[in-house]
RORO-994730 format. One record per residue (C-alpha): x, y, z; residue number from 1. Coordinates in Angstrom, 1 decimal, m for minus. Each point is the difference from the previous one (the first is absolute). Layout:
<tidos>
<tido><u>X</u><v>Y</v><w>Z</w><num>NUM</num></tido>
...
</tidos>
This chain:
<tidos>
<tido><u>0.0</u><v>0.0</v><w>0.0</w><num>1</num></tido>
<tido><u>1.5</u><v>3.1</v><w>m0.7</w><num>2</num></tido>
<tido><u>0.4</u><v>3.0</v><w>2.9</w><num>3</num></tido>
<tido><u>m1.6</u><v>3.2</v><w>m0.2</w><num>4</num></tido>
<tido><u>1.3</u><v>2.6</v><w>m0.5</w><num>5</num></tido>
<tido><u>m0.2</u><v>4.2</v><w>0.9</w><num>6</num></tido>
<tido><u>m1.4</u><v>2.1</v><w>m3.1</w><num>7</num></tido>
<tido><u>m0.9</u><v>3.4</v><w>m0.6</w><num>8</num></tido>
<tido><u>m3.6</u><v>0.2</v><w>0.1</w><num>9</num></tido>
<tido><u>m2.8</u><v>m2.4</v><w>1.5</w><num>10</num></tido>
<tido><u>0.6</u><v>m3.1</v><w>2.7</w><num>11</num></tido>
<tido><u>m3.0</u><v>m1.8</v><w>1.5</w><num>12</num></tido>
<tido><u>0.3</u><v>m1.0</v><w>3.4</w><num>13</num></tido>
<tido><u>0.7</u><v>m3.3</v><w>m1.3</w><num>14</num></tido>
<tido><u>2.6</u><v>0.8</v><w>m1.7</w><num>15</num></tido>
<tido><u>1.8</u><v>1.9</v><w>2.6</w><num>16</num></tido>
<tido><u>m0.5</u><v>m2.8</v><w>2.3</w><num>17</num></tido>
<tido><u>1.6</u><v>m2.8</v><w>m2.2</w><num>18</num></tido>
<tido><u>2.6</u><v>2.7</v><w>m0.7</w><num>19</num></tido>
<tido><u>0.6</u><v>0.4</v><w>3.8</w><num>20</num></tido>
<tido><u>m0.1</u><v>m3.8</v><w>0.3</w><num>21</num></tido>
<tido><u>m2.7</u><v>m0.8</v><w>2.2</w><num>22</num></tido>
<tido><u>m4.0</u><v>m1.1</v><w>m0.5</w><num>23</num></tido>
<tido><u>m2.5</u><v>2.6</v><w>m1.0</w><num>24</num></tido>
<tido><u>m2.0</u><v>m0.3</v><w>3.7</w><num>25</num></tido>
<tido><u>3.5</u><v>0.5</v><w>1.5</w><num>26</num></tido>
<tido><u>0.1</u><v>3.6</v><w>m1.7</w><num>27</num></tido>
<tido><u>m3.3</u><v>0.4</v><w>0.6</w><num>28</num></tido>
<tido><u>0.3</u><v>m0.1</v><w>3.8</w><num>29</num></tido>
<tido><u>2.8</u><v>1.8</v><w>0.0</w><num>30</num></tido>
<tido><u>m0.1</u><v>3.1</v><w>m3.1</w><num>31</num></tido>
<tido><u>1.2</u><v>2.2</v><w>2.2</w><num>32</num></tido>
<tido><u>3.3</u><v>m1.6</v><w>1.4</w><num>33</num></tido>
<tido><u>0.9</u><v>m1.4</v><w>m4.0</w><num>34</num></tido>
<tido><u>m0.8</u><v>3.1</v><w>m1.7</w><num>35</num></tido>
<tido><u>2.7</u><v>1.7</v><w>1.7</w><num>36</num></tido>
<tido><u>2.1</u><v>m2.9</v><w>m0.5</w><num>37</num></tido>
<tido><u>m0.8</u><v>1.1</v><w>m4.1</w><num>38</num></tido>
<tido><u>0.7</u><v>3.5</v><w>1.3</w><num>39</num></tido>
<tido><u>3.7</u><v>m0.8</v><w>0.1</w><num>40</num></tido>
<tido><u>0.3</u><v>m1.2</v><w>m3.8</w><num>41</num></tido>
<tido><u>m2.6</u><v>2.6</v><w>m1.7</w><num>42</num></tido>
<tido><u>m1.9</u><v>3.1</v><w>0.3</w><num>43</num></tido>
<tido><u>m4.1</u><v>m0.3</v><w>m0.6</w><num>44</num></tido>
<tido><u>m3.0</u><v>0.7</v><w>0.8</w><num>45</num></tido>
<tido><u>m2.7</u><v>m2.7</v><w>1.6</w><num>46</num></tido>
<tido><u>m3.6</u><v>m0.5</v><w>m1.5</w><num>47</num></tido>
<tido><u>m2.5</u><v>m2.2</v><w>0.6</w><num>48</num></tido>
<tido><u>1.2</u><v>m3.6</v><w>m1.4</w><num>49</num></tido>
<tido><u>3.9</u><v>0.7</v><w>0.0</w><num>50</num></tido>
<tido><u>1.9</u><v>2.7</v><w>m0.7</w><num>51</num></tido>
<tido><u>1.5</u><v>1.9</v><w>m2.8</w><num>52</num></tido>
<tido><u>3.6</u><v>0.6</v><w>m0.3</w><num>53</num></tido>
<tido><u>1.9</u><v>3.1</v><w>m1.6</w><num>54</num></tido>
<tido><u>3.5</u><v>m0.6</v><w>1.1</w><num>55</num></tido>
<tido><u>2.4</u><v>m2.6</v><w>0.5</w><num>56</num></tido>
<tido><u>3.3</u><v>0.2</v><w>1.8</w><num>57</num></tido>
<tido><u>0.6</u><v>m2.9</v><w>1.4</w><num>58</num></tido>
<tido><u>0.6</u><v>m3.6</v><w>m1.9</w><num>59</num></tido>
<tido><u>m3.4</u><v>m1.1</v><w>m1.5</w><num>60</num></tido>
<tido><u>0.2</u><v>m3.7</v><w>1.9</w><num>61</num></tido>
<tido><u>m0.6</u><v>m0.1</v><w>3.9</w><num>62</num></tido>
<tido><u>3.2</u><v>m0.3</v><w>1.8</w><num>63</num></tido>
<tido><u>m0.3</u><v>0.5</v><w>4.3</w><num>64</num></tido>
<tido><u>4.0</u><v>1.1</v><w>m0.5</w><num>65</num></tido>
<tido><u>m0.8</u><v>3.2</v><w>m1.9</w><num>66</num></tido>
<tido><u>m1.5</u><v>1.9</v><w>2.7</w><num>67</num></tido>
<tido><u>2.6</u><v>m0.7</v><w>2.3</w><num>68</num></tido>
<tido><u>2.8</u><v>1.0</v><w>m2.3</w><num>69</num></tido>
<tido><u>m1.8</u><v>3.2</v><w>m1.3</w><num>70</num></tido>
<tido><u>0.1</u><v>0.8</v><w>3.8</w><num>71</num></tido>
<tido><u>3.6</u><v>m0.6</v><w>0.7</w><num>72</num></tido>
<tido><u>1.0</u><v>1.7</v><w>m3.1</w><num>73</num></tido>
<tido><u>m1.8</u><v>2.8</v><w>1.8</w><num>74</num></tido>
<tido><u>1.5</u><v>m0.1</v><w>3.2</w><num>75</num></tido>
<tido><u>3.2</u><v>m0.2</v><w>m1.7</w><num>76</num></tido>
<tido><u>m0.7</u><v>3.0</v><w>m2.1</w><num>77</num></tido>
<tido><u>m0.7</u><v>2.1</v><w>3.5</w><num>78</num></tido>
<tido><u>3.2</u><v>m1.1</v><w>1.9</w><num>79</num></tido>
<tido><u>2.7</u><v>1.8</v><w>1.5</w><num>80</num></tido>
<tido><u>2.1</u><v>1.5</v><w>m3.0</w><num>81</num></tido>
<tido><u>m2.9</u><v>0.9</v><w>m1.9</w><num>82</num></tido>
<tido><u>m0.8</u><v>3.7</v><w>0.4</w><num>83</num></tido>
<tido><u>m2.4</u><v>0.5</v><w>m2.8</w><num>84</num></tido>
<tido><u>m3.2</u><v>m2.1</v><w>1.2</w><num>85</num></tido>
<tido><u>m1.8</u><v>2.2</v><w>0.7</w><num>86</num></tido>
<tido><u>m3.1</u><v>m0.3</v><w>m2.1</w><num>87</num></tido>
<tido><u>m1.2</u><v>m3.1</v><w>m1.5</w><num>88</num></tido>
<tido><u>1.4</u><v>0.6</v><w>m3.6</w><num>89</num></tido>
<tido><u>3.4</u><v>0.1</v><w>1.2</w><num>90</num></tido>
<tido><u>m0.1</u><v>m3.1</v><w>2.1</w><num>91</num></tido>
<tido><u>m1.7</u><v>m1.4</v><w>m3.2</w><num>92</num></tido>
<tido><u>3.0</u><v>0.8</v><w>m1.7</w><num>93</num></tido>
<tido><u>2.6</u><v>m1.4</v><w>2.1</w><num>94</num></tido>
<tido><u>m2.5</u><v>m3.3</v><w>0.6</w><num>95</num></tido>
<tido><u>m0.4</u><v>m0.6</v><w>m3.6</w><num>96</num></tido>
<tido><u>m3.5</u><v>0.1</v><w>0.9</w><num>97</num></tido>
<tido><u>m3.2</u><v>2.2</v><w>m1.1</w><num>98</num></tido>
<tido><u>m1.0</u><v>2.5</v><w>2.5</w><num>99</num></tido>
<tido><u>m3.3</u><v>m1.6</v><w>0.8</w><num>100</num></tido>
<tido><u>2.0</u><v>m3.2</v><w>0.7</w><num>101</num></tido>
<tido><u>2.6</u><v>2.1</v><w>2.2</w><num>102</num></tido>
<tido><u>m2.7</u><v>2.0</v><w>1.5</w><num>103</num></tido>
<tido><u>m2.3</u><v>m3.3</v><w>1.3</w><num>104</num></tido>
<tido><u>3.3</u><v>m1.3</v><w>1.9</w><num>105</num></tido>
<tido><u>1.1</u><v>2.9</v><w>1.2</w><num>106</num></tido>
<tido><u>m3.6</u><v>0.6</v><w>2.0</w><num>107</num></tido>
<tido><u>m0.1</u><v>m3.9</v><w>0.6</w><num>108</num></tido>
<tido><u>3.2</u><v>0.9</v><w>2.1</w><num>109</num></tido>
<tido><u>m0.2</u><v>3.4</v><w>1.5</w><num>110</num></tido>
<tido><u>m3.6</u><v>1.9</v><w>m0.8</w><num>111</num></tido>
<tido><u>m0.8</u><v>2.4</v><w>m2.6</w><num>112</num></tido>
<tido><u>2.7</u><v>2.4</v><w>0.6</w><num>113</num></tido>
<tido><u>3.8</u><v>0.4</v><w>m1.0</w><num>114</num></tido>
<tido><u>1.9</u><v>3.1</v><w>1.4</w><num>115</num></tido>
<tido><u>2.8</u><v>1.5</v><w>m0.8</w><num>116</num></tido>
<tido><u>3.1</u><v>m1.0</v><w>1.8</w><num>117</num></tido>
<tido><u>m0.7</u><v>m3.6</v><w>0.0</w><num>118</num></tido>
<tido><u>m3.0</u><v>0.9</v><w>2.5</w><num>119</num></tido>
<tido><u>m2.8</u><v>m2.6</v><w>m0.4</w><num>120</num></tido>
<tido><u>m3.2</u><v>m0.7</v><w>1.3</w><num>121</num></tido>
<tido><u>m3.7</u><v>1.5</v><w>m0.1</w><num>122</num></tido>
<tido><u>m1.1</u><v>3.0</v><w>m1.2</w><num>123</num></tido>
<tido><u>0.1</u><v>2.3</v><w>2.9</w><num>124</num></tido>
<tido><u>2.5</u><v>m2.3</v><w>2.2</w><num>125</num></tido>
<tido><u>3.0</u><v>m1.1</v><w>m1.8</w><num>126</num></tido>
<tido><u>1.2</u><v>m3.3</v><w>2.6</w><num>127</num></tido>
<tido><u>3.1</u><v>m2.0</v><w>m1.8</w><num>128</num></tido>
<tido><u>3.4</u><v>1.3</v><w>m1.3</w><num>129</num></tido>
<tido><u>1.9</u><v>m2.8</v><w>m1.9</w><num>130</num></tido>
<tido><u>3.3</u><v>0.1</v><w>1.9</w><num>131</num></tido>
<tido><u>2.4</u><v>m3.2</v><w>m1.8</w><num>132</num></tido>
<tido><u>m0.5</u><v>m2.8</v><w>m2.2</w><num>133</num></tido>
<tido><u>1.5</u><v>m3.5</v><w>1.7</w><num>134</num></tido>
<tido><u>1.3</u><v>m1.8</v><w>m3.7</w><num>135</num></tido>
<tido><u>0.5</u><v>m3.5</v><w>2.5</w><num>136</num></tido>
<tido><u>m3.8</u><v>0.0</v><w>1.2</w><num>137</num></tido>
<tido><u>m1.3</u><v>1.6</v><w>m3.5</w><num>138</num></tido>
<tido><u>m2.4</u><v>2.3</v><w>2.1</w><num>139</num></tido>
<tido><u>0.1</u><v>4.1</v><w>0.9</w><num>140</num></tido>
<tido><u>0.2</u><v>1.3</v><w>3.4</w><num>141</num></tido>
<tido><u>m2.1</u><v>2.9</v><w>0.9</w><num>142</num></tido>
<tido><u>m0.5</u><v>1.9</v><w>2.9</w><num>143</num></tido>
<tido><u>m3.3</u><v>2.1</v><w>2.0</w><num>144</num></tido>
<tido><u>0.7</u><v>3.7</v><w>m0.5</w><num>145</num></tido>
<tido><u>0.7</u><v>2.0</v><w>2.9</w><num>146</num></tido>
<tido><u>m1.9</u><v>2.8</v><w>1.2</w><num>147</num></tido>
<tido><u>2.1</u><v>2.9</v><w>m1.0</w><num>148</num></tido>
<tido><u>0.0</u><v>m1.9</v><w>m3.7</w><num>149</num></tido>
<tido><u>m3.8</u><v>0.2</v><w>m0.2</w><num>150</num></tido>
</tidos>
């Protein structure tokens, strides 16, 4: 039987199930939790029945991977060294990534807000400044603001 695959245009719920891998009353129960799950490999918008797509940036099969290396890229992209991410196009840029892609990870990891000065966080209360990258342990090191920072 041959996969399905993401197109421009048109997919049934069906068809985005079979193309996620899993029964049709398996979506069904659970639209909300495998649409964003689609989220990470297109842009669209949801009708009744499926959805209909108008952008593809990811690879056009399922793969559970791609996510979690769009969002390493990402993290890599805001580390210490890299003064220019400071808006979602230029971490885009450095991640190889589109902005929507870099912008989705970034808020996955520190809310809808990137400062200047490696100042992350929320909107009004920036909370995390990326301090050193451990190469051994593959993972970043960051660290609360203080209160004079804020």
């Amino acid at each position: 039987m041959e996969s399905v695959k993401l197109h421009i245009g048109k997919m049934t719920s069906r068809e985005i199930a079979a193309w996620l891998g899993i029964s049709y009353k398996w979506y069904s129960n659970s639209k909300i939790k495998q649409l964003r799950k689609v989220e990470d490999f297109c842009r669209f918008n949801e009708y009744r029945g499926g959805i209909e797509i108008y952008e593809i940036f990811g690879p056009n099969v399922y793969d559970k991977a791609y996510t979690r290396t769009v969002d390493l890229k990402v993290l890599a992209a805001i580390g210490p060294g890299n003064e220019t991410y400071n808006t979602y196009a230029n971490i885009a840029n450095i991640a190889g990534v589109t902005p929507y892609q870099a912008a989705k990870s970034a808020k996955k990891f520190f809310g809808p807000y990137f400062g200047e000065d490696g100042l992350m966080g929320w909107r009004d209360k920036p909370r995390y400044r990326v301090e050193e990258y451990d190469i051994e342990n593959r993972c970043y090191y960051f660290r609360d603001l203080t209160k004079e920072e804020r």
